[in-house]
C-alpha positions in Angstrom: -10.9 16.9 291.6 -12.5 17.8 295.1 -13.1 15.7 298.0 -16.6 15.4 298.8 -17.2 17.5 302.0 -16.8 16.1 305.5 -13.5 14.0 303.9 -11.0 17.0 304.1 -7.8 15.8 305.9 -6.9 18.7 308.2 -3.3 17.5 308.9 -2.9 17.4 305.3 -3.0 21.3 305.5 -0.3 22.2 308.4 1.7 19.3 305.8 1.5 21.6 303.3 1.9 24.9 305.4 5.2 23.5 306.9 6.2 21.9 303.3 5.9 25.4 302.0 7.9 27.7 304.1 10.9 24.5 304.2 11.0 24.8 300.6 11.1 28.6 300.8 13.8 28.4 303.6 15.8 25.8 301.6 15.8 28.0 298.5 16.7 31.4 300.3 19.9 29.8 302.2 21.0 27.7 299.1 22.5 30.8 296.6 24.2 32.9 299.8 25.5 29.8 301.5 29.8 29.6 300.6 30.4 26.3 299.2 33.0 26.1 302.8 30.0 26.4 305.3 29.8 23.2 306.6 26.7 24.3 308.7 25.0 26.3 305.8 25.2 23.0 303.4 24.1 21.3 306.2 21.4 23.1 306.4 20.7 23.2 303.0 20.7 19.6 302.9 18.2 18.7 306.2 15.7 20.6 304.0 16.3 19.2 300.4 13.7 16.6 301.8 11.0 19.2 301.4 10.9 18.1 297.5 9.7 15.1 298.0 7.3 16.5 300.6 6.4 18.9 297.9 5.7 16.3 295.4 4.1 13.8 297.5 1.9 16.9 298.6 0.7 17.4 295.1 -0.7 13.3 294.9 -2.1 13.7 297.9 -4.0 16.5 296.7 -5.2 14.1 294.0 -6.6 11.7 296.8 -10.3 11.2 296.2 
């Protein structure tokens, strides 16, 4: 379903942008990060909040 032009949120696009590369980062330091790093998992764990993100992304995508 597409928004009838003119309604196109244009934050909702950096949301996304930003939404993307967090889950990317979040994936690439997860597998090398020791399970000792206490700055690595806590890393890993100030970008777990990109899932949601990702999935509140896709029903905003569904807003009409």
């Amino acid at each position: 379903m597409l928004a009838p032009p003119g309604r196109y949120l244009r934050q909702y696009g950096v949301f996304r942008v930003v939404t993307f590369l967090c889950v990317i980062g979040q994936h690439s330091i997860l597998w090398p990060v020791t399970s000792s790093s206490v700055a690595g998992w806590g890393l890993v764990m100030l970008l777990h909040y990109t899932r949601n993100a990702f999935f509140f992304s896709a029903f905003l995508a569904l807003y009409p």
